[in-house]
C-alpha positions, 0 to 999 in steps of 0.5 A: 500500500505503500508503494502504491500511494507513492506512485499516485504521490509521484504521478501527480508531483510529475504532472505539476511539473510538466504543467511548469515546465510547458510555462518555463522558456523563453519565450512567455507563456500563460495559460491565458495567452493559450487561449487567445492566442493561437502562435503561443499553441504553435510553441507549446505544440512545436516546442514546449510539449515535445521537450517536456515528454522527451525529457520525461521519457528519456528520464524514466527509460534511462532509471529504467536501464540502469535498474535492469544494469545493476542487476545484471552487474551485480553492482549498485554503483553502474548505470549504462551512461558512466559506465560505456554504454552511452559512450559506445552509442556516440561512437556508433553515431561517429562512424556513421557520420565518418562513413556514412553521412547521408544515413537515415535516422534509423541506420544511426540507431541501428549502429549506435545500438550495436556499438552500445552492446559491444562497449556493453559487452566488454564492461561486462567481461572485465567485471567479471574479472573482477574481485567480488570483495572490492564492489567500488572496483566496479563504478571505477572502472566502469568510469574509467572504461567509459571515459576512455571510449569517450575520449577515443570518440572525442579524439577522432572527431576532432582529427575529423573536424567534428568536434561541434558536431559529436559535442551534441551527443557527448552532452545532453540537451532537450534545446533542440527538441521539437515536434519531429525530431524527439519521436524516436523516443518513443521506441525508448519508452516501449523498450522500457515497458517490454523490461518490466515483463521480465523484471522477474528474470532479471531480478534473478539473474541479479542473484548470480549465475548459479541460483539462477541456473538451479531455477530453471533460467537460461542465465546467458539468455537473459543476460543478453536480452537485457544487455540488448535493451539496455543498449536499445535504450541507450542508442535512442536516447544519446541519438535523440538528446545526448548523453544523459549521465546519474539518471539511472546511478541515483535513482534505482538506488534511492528507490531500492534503499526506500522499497527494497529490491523487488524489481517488478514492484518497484520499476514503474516507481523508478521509470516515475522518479527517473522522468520527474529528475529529468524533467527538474534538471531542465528547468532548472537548466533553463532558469539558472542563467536565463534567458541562455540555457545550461544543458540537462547533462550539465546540471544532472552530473553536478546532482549525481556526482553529489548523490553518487558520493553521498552512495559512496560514503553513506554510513550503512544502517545496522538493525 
C-alpha cells in the first residue's frame, strides 16, 4: 500500500511539473495567452510539449536501464551512461557520420545500438574479472572504461573536424527538441515497458549465475536480452538528446534503499522518479542563467556526482 500511494504521490508531483515546465522558456507563456492566442499553441505544440515528454521519457527509460544494469552487474554503483554504454552509442553515431553521412535516422540507431552492446559487452567481461570483495572496483572502472571510449570518440572527431558536431551527443540537451525530431523516443519508452515483463528474470539473474541456473533460467539468455535493451535504450536516447549521465546511478538506488529490491514492484516507481529528475534538471537548466540555457547533462552530473558520493560514503544502517 505503500508503494502504491507513492506512485499516485509521484504521478501527480510529475504532472505539476510538466504543467511548469510547458510555462518555463523563453519565450512567455500563460495559460491565458493559450487561449487567445493561437502562435503561443504553435510553441507549446512545436516546442514546449515535445521537450517536456522527451525529457520525461528519456528520464524514466534511462532509471529504467540502469535498474535492469545493476542487476545484471551485480553492482549498485553502474548505470549504462558512466559506465560505456552511452559512450559506445556516440561512437556508433561517429562512424556513421565518418562513413556514412547521408544515413537515415534509423541506420544511426541501428549502429549506435550495436556499438552500445559491444562497449556493453566488454564492461561486462572485465567485471567479471573482477574481485567480488572490492564492489567500488566496479563504478571505477566502469568510469574509467567509459571515459576512455569517450575520449577515443572525442579524439577522432576532432582529427575529423567534428568536434561541434559529436559535442551534441557527448552532452545532453532537450534545446533542440521539437515536434519531429524527439519521436524516436518513443521506441525508448516501449523498450522500457517490454523490461518490466521480465523484471522477474532479471531480478534473478541479479542473484548470480548459479541460483539462477538451479531455477530453471537460461542465465546467458537473459543476460543478453537485457544487455540488448539496455543498449536499445541507450542508442535512442544519446541519438535523440545526448548523453544523459546519474539518471539511472541515483535513482534505482534511492528507490531500492526506500522499497527494497523487488524489481517488478518497484520499476514503474523508478521509470516515475527517473522522468520527474529529468524533467527538474531542465528547468532548472533553463532558469539558472536565463534567458541562455545550461544543458540537462550539465546540471544532472553536478546532482549525481553529489548523490553518487553521498552512495559512496553513506554510513550503512545496522538493525
Amino acid at each position: 500500500m505503500r508503494v502504491t500511494a507513492w506512485y499516485w504521490a509521484g504521478l501527480i508531483g510529475l504532472a505539476l511539473i510538466s504543467i511548469c515546465s510547458l510555462f518555463v522558456g523563453v519565450i512567455d507563456l500563460s495559460a491565458s495567452d493559450l487561449l487567445h492566442d493561437k502562435e503561443a499553441l504553435r510553441v507549446l505544440g512545436i516546442s514546449r510539449f515535445p521537450r517536456t515528454m522527451a525529457a520525461i521519457i528519456a528520464g524514466a527509460a534511462m532509471a529504467v536501464s540502469g535498474s535492469v544494469m545493476q542487476m545484471l552487474v551485480r553492482n549498485r554503483f553502474v548505470e549504462p551512461m558512466t559506465a560505456g554504454t552511452g559512450q559506445g552509442a556516440a561512437l556508433g553515431i561517429l562512424i556513421v557520420t565518418l562513413f556514412f553521412p547521408a544515413a537515415s535516422i534509423f541506420v544511426k540507431m541501428a549502429i549506435a545500438t550495436v556499438t552500445a552492446l559491444v562497449a556493453s559487452l566488454g564492461f561486462l567481461v572485465i567485471v567479471r574479472r573482477l574481485p567480488p570483495t572490492q564492489p567500488l572496483l566496479v563504478p571505477l572502472v566502469g568510469l574509467i572504461y567509459g571515459g576512455i571510449i569517450g575520449a577515443a570518440v572525442v579524439f577522432v572527431a576532432y582529427q575529423a573536424d567534428l568536434l561541434q558536431y559529436i559535442s551534441v551527443w557527448l552532452n545532453g540537451a532537450f534545446s533542440g527538441v521539437l515536434r519531429g525530431r524527439y519521436e524516436l523516443l518513443w521506441l525508448a519508452a516501449g523498450g522500457a515497458v517490454l523490461t518490466y515483463f521480465a523484471a522477474d528474470q532479471f531480478a534473478i539473474v541479479g542473484m548470480g549465475q548459479t541460483i539462477t541456473t538451479s531455477l530453471g533460467l537460461d542465465y546467458k539468455q537473459i543476460v543478453l536480452v537485457g544487455l540488448i535493451a539496455i543498449s536499445a535504450i541507450s542508442a535512442l536516447t544519446v541519438t535523440t538528446v545526448g548523453i544523459i549521465p546519474f539518471v539511472g546511478l541515483i535513482v534505482p538506488n534511492i528507490v531500492s534503499r526506500l522499497f527494497g529490491d523487488n524489481l517488478r514492484r518497484t520499476l514503474p516507481l523508478v521509470a516515475i522518479t527517473g522522468a520527474g529528475l529529468t524533467l527538474v534538471s531542465d528547468i532548472i537548466g533553463r532558469i539558472v542563467r536565463y534567458p541562455f540555457e545550461v544543458p540537462v547533462g550539465t546540471v544532472l552530473g553536478v546532482i549525481g556526482a553529489v548523490v553518487f558520493l553521498w552512495l559512496l560514503f553513506r554510513k550503512p544502517q545496522y538493525a
